[in-house]
C-alpha positions in Angstrom: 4.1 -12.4 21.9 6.6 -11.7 19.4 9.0 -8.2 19.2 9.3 -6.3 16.2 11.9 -3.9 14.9 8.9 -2.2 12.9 5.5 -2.3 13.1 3.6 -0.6 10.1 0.4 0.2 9.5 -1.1 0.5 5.8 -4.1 2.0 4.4 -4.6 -0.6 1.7 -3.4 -4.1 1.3 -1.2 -3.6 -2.1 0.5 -0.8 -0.3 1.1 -3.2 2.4 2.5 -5.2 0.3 4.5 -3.1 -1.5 6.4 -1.8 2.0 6.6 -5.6 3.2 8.5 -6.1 -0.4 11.4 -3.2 0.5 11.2 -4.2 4.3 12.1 -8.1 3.3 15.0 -6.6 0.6 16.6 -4.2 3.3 16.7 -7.8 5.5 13.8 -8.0 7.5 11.7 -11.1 7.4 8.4 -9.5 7.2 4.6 -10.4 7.5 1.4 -8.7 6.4 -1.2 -9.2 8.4 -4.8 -8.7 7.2 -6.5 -8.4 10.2 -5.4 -8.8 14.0 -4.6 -12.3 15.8 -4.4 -13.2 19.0 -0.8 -14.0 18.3 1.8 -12.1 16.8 3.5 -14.3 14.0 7.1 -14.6 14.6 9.0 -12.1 11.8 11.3 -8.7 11.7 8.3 -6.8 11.0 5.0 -7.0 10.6 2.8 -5.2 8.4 -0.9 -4.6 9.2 -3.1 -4.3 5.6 -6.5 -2.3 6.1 -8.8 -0.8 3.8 -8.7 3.1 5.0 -7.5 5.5 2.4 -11.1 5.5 0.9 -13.0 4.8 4.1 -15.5 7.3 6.4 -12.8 9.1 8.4 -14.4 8.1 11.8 -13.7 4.6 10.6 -10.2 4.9 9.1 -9.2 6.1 13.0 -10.4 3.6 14.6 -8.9 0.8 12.9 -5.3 2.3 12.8 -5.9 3.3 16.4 -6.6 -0.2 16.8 -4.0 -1.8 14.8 -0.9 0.1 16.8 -2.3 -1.0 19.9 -1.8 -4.2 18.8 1.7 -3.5 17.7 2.6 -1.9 20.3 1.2 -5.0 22.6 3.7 -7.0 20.5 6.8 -5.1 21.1 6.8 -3.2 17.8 9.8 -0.8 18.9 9.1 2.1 16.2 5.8 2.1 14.6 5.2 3.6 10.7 2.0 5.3 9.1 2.1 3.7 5.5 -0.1 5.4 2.8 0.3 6.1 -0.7 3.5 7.5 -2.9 1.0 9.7 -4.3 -0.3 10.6 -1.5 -4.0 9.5 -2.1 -6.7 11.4 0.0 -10.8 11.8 -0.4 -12.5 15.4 0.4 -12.3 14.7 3.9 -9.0 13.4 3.6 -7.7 10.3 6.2 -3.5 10.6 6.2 -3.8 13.5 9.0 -6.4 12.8 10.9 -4.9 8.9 10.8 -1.7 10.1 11.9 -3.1 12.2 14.6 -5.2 9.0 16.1 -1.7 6.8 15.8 0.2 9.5 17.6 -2.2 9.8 20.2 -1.7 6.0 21.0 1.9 6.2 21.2 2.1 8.5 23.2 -0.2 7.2 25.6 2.3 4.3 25.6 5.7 6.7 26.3 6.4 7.7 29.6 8.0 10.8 28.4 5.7 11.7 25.4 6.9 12.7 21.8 8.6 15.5 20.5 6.4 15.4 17.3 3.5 13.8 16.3 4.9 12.4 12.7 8.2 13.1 10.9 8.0 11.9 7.5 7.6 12.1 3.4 5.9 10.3 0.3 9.1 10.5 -1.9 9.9 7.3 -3.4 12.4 7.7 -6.1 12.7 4.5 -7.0 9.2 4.3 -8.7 9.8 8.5 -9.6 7.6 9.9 -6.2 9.7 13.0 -5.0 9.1 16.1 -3.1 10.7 19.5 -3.6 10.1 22.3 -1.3 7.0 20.3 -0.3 5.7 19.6 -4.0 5.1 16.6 -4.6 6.1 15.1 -8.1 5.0 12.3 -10.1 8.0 11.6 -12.8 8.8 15.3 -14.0 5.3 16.4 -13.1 3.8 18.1 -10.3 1.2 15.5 -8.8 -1.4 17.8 -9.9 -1.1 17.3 -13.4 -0.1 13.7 -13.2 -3.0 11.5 -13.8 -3.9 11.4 -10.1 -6.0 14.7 -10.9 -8.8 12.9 -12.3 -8.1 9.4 -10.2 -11.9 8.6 -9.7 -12.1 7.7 -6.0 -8.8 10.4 -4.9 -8.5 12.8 -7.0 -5.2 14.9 -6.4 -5.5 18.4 -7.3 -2.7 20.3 -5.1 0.6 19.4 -4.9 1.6 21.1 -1.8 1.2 18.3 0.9 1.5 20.7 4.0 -1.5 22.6 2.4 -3.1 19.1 1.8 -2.3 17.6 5.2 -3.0 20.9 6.8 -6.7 20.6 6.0 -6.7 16.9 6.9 -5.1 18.1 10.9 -6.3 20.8 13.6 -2.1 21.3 14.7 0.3 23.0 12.2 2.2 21.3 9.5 5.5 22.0 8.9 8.1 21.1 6.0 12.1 20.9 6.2 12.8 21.6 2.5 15.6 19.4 0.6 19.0 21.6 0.8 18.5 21.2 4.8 18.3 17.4 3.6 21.3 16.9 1.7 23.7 19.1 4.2 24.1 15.6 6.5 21.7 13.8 9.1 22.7 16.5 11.8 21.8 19.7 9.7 18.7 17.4 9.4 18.0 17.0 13.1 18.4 20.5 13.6 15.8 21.6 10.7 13.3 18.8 12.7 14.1 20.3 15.7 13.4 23.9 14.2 10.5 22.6 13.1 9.0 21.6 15.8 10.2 24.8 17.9 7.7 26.8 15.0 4.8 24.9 16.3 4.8 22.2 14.2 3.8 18.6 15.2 3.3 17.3 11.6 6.6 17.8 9.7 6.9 16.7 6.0 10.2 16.2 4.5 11.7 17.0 0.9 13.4 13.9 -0.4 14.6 13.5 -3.8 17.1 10.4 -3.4 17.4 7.1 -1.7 20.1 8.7 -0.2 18.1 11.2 1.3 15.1 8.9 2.6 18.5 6.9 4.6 19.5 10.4 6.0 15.6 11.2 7.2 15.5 7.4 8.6 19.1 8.0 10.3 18.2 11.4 11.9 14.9 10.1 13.1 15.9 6.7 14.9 20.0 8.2 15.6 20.1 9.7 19.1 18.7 9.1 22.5 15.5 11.4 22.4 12.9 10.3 20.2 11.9 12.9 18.1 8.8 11.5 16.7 5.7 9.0 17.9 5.0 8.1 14.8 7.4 7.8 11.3 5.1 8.1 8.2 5.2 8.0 4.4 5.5 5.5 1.4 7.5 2.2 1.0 10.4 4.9 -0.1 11.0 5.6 3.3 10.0 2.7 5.1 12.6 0.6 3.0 15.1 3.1 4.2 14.1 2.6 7.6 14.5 -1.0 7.6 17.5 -1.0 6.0 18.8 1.1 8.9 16.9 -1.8 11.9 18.2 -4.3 9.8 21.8 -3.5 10.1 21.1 -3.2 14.2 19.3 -6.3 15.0 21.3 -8.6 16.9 19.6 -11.7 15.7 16.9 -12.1 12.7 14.1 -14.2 12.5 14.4 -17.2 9.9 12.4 -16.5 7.3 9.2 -19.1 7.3 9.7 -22.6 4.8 6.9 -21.1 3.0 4.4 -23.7 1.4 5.0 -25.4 -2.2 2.4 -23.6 -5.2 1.3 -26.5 -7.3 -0.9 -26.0 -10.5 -0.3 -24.1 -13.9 -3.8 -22.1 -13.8 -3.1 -17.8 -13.4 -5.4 -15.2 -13.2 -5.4 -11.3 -13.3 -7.8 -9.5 -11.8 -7.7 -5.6 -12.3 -10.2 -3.2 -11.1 -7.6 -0.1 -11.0 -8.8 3.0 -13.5 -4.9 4.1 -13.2 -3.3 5.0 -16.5 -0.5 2.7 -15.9 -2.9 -0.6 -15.4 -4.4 0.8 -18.6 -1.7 0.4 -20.5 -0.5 -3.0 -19.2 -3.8 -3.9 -20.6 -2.9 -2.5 -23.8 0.0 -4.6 -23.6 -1.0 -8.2 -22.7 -1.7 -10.1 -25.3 -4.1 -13.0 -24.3 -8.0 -13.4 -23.6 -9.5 -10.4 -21.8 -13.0 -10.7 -20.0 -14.3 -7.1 -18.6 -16.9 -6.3 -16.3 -19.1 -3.2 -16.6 -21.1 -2.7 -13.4 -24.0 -1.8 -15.5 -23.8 -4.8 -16.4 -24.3 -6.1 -12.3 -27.5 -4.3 -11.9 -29.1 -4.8 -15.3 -30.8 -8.4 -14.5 -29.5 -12.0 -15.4 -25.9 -13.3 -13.7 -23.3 -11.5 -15.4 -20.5 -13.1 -13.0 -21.6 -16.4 -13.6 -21.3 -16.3 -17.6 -17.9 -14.7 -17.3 -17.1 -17.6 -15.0 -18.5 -19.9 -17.3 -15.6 -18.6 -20.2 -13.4 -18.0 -17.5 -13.2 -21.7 -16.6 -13.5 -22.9 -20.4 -10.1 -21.0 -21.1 -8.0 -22.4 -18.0 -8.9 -25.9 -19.3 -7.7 -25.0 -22.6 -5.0 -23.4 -21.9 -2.0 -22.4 -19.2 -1.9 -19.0 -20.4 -2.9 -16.1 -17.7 -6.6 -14.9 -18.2 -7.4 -11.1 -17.4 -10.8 -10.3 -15.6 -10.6 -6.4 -15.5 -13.1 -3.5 -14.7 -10.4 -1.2 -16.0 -11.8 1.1 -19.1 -11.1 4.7 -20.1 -11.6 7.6 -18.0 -15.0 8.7 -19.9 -16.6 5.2 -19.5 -15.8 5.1 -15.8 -17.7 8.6 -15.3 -20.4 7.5 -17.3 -20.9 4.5 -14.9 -20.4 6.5 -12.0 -22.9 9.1 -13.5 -25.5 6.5 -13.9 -24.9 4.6 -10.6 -22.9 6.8 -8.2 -19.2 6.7 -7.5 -19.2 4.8 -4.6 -22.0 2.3 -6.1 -20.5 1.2 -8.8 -17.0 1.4 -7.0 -18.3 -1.4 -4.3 -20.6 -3.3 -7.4 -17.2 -3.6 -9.2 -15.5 -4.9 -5.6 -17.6 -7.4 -5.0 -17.8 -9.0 -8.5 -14.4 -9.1 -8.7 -13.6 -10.9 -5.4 -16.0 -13.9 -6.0 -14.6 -14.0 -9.4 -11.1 -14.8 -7.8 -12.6 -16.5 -4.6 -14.7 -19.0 -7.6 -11.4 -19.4 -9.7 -9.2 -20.4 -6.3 -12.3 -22.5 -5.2 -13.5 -24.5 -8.1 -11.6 -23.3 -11.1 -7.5 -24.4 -9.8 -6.3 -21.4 -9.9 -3.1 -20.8 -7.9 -1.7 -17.9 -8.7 -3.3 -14.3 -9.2 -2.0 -11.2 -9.9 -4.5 -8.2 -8.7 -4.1 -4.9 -9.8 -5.7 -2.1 -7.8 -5.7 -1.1 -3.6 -9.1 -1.4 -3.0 -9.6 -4.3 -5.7 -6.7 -6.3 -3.6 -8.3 -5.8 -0.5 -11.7 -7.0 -1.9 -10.2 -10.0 -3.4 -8.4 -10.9 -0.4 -11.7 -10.4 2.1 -13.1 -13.0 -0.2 -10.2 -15.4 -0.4 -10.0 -15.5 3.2 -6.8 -14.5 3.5 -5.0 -13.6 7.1 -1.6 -13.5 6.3 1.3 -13.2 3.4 4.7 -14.0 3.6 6.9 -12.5 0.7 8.1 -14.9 -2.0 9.9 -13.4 -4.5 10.0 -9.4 -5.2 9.0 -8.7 -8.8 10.3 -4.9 -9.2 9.7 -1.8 -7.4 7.1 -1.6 -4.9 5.8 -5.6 -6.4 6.3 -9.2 -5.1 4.8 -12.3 -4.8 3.4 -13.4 -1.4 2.1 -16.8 -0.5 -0.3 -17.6 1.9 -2.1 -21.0 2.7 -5.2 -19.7 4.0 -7.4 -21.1 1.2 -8.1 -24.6 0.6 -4.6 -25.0 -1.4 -1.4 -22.6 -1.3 -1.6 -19.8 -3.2 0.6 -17.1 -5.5 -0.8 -13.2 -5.2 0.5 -10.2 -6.2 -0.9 -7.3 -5.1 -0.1 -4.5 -7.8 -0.7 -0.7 -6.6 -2.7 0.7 -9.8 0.1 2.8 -11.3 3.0 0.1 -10.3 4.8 -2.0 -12.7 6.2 -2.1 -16.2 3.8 -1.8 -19.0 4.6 -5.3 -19.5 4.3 -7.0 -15.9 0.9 -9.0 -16.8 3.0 -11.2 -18.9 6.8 -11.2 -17.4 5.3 -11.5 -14.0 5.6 -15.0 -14.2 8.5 -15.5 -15.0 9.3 -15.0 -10.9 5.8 -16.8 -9.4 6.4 -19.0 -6.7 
């Protein structure tokens, strides 16, 4: 079995992705896993890529339970609870009761227990995530009026993260606000401490700078007592993490000779209803084939005549095609009103995944960008997939992997819906491998 510096667990694959993307930039040679093998793949760290932030809470435990045993099997010295910048969470809500499960695991595994259960914070200022006094802020607005209130699957109507993953937990939450931050990592290790001395055993952290992510990361790893069984957050404070095991390991593996992408054929797949995938729609320019899940339940084979023009317009051309479920907010309510949330949600799923398993398959497509976490992870389950290795990182929070799972190499890019420049459906080519 292999031993790695960090071993992360993510609630959807393009958030896995997007951590694996600052993990291999801060000098790790990284691997996400989709799924478990029996044997760990030789990297830095390795990234395991579920499908929990929108799943029953009873099942969302159990995998991550599942997934840090088998980190911890091989050798993962600090383990991390990946989830959204924006902190994405149902009703029931699965980042608290998740963390509890992971802690629980770890600390079977420590002979002298943990000081907390999870130290850690969404900020990631590097795509404008940042929390204030426990607020969390999209840009220059609070999350709650960002357009994560209306998000159709996780809609984010409080801002205040220990109220939020207060309700998701049965132990107290506690925050160390941002001036304790930016006093130095040992005013930091005293407010964690302080913390935890209040009763805490969840403790969220204001961040508003890189900086200030590589002082959380320094005070929690720094020292000889662990202070925390389990680190969690978003990729901003992952990446600082890894920059900080980086600069410590002793040797590195060698990053894999990854397999040579041959064919000119691209696809974008997009199921996200963000309003940043909207308006990268708005901006991409060639032929646009949508799917309408009223369309899936209304009789005749809706898939297979968009197929059909899907496959006429890569022979006739090398320019990307874009097969998207992504519409305005009142059409997606509509469906849902007609169908159910969930329905229409797992109708759209499905239809989207054979559309990229068919294109990969029989169409010669090689590379696809996907934008959406629950639409990656769909398209993925039907590719086949097991494992990505990072290519070439794109922007923020967005690279190309390459796996060779299928029955020829292939490109992906796993976008998280509000990721990206309002122009990455075209320039994101200009960096495929």
């Amino acid at each position: 079995m292999s031993n790695y510096a960090l071993g992360a667990v993510a609630d959807d694959l393009s958030g896995a992705c997007d951590l694996a993307a600052g993990l291999t930039e801060a000098g790790l040679a990284t691997v996400v896993l989709l799924g478990l093998p029996d044997e760990a793949p030789r990297a830095d760290a390795a990234v395991v890529a579920q499908k929990t932030r929108t799943a029953p809470v009873a099942v969302a435990v159990s995998d991550s339970a599942d997934a840090v045993r088998w980190l911890l099997d091989a050798g993962s010295d600090w383990i991390y609870q990946k989830y959204c910048s924006t902190f994405d969470s149902t009703a029931d809500g699965n980042i608290g009761r998740v963390a509890d499960a992971m802690a629980a695991v770890i600390e079977e595994h420590s002979p002298s227990g943990c000081f907390l259960s999870s130290v850690g914070t969404p900020a990631t200022p590097a795509v404008g995530r940042t929390q204030y006094q426990g607020y969390l802020f999209v840009g220059d607005r609070l999350l709650s009026e960002s357009s994560m209130r209306d998000h159709p699957l996780t809609p984010m109507r409080d801002s205040d993260l220990v109220r939020v993953l207060g309700d998701q937990t049965d132990v107290p939450v506690g925050l160390v606000p941002w001036p304790s931050v930016r006093m130095g990592t040992e005013d930091l290790v005293t407010a964690i401490d302080v913390a935890a001395g209040h009763g805490a055993r969840h403790v969220l952290v204001d961040a508003i700078t890189d900086d200030d992510l590589d002082r959380i990361a320094a005070a929690l790893v720094d020292g000889e007592r662990r202070r925390t069984c389990l680190i969690s957050g978003a990729a901003g404070l992952g990446t600082a993490l890894g920059r900080l095991l980086a600069a410590r390991l002793d040797e590195r593996s060698a990053e894999p000779a990854l397999p040579a992408v041959v064919g000119d054929r691209r696809l974008i797949v997009a199921g996200s209803a963000s309003e940043r995938t909207r308006e990268q729609e708005a901006a991409f320019s060639g032929l646009v084939l949508r799917l309408d899940p009223r369309d899936l339940v209304a009789g005749g084979d809706a898939v297979g005549v968009l197929l059909g023009t899907l496959g006429e317009a890569l022979e006739a051309s090398a320019d990307p095609v874009l097969v998207t479920a992504t519409t305005d907010p009142a059409d997606v309510r509509a469906a849902q009103t007609e169908l159910g949330a969930e329905r229409a949600a797992a109708l759209l799923e499905t239809a989207l995944g054979t559309v990229a398993a068919r294109a990969v398959d029989t169409l010669g497509v090689t590379r696809i960008l996907v934008a959406g976490g629950e639409t990656s992870g769909a398209v993925a389950r039907a590719l086949g997939l097991r494992s990505l290795h990072v290519a070439s990182v794109v922007g923020p929070g967005l690279a190309w992997m390459v796996s060779d799972d299928t029955r020829h190499p292939i490109g992906v890019l796993f976008k998280p819906g509000n990721f990206g420049n309002a122009d990455l459906y075209t320039r994101a080519w200009e960096s495929e491998p």
